[in-house]
KEKE-3310 file (N, C-alpha, C; in steps of 0.2 Angstrom, whole numbers, plus 5000, padded with zeros to 4 digits):
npx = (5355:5340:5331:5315:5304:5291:5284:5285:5279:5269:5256:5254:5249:5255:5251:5243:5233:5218:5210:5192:5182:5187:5191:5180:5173:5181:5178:5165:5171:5177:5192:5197:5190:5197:5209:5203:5195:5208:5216:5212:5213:5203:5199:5194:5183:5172:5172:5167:5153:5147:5146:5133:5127:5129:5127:5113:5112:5118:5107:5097:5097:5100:5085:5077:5078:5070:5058:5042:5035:5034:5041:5045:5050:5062:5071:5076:5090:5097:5091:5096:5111:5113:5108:5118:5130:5128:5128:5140:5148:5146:5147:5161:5164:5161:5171:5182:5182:5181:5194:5202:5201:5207:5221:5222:5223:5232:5242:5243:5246:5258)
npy = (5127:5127:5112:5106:5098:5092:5081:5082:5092:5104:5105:5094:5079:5063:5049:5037:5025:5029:5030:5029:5029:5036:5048:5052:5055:5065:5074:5082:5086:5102:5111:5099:5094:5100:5096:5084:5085:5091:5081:5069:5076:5088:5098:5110:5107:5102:5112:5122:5115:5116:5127:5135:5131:5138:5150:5150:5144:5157:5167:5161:5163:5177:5179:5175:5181:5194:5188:5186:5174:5161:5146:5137:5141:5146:5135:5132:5136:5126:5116:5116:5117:5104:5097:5101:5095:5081:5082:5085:5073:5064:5069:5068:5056:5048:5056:5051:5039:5035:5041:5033:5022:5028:5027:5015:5010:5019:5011:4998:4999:5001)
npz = (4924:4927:4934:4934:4940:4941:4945:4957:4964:4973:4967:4960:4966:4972:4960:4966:4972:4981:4996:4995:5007:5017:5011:5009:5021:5025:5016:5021:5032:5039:5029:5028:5017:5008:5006:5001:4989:4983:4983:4973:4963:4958:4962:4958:4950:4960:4968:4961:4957:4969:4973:4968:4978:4988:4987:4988:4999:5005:5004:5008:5024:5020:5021:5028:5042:5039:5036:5043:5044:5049:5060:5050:5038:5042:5044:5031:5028:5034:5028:5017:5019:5022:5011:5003:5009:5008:4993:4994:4998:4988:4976:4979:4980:4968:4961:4967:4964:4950:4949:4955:4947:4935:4941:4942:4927:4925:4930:4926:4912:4912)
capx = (5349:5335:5325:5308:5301:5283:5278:5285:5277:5262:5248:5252:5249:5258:5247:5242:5226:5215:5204:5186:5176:5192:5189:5171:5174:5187:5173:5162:5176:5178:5198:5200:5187:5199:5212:5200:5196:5215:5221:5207:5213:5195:5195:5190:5175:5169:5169:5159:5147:5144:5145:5128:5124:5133:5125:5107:5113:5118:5102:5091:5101:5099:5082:5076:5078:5066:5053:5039:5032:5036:5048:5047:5055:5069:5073:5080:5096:5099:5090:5101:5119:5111:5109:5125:5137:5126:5131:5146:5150:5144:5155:5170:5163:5162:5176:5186:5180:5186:5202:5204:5201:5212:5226:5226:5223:5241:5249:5245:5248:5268)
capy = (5126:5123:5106:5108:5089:5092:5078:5082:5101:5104:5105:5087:5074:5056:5045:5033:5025:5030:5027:5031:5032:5042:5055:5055:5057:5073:5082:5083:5091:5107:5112:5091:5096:5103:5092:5076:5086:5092:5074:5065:5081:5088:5102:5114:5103:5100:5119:5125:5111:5116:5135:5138:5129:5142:5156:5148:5145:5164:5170:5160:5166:5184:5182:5172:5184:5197:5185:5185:5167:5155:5143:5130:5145:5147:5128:5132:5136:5121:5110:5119:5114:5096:5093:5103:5089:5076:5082:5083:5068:5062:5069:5065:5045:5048:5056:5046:5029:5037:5043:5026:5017:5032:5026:5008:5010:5019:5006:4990:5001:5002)
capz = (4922:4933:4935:4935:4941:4939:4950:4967:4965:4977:4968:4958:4973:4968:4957:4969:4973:4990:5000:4994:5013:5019:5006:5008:5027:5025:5011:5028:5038:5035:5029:5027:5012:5003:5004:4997:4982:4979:4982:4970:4957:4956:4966:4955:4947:4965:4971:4957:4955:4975:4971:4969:4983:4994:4986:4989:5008:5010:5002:5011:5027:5023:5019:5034:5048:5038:5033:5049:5041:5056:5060:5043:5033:5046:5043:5024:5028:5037:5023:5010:5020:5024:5004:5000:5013:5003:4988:4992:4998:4980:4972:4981:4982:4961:4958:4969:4961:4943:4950:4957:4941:4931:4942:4938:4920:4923:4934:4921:4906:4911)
cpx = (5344:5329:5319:5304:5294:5278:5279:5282:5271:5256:5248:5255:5251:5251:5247:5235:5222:5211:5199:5182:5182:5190:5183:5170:5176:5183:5169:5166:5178:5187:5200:5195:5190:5206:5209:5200:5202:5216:5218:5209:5208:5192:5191:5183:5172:5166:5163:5154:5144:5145:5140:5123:5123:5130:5118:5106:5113:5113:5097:5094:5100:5091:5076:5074:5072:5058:5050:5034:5030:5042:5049:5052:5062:5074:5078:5085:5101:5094:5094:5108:5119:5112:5117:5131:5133:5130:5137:5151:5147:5149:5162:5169:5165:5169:5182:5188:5183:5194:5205:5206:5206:5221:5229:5225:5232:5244:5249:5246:5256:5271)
cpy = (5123:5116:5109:5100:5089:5086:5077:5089:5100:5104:5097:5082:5068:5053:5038:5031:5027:5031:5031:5033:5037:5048:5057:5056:5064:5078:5082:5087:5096:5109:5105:5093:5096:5098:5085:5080:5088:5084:5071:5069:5084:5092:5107:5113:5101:5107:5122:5121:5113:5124:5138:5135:5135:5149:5155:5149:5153:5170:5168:5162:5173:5186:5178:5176:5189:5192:5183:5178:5165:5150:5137:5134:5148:5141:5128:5132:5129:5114:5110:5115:5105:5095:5097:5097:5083:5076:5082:5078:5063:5062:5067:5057:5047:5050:5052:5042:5032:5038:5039:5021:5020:5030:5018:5009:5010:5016:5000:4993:5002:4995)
cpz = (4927:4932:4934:4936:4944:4945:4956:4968:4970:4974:4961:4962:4968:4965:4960:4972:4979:4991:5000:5002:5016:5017:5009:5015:5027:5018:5016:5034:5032:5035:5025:5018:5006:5001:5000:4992:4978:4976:4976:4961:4955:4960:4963:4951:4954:4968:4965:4954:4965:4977:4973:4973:4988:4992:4989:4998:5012:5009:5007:5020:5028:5025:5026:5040:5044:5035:5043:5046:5047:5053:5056:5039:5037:5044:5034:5022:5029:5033:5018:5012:5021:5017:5002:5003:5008:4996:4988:4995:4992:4977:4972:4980:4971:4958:4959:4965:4954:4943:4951:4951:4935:4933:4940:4933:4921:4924:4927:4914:4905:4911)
residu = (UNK:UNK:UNK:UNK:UNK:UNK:UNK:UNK:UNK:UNK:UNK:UNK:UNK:UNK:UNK:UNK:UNK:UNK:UNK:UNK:UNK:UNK:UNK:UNK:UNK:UNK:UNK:UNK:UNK:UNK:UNK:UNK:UNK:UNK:UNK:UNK:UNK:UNK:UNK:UNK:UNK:UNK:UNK:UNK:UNK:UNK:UNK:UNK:UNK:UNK:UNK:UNK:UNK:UNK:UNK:UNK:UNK:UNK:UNK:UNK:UNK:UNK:UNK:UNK:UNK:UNK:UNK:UNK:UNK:UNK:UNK:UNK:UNK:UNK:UNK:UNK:UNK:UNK:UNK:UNK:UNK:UNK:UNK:UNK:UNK:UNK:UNK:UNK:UNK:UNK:UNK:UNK:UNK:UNK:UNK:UNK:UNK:UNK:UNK:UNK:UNK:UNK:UNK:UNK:UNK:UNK:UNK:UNK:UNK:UNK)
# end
């Protein structure tokens, strides 16, 4: 019969507290990104709270090179990805600090 111990598997990382400016360092790097929101458990509530960021970015992107405005509506893209690394160094600092406090709950409750 096969084991199955659920908490050495890949996608559940030990229950262990960690270091909130780390995280919030590595959501700024792109690939490390992804590891802070696995680690924290909260990657799927962090990609789609910054989903419609990315469409926003790649709209204003397509729509940029045809608009003969001038150079303030060139700047959108690059105000759009500034507040999306904002945003998502929020979330990761918030979820963090939850995850943080969800794990001591567990430690003093055993």
């Amino acid at each position: 019969m096969i084991n199955h111990d659920y908490q050495t598997m890949v996608w559940n990382p030990e229950r262990k507290e960690v270091d909130v400016k780390r995280m919030m360092i590595y959501s700024v790097i792109p690939f490390l990104n992804v590891y802070s929101s696995w680690r924290i458990q909260k990657f799927w509530a962090i990609q789609l709270l910054l989903f419609p960021f990315g469409i926003m970015n790649q709209l204003a992107l397509s729509y940029t090179d045809t608009l003969l405005v001038g150079d303030l509506f060139n700047l959108i893209p690059l105000i759009i990805v500034i507040i999306t690394l904002i945003v998502s160094v929020f979330l990761t600092k918030t979820f963090a600090q939850r995850y943080n406090l969800s794990v001591r709950d567990d430690i003093t409750e055993d």
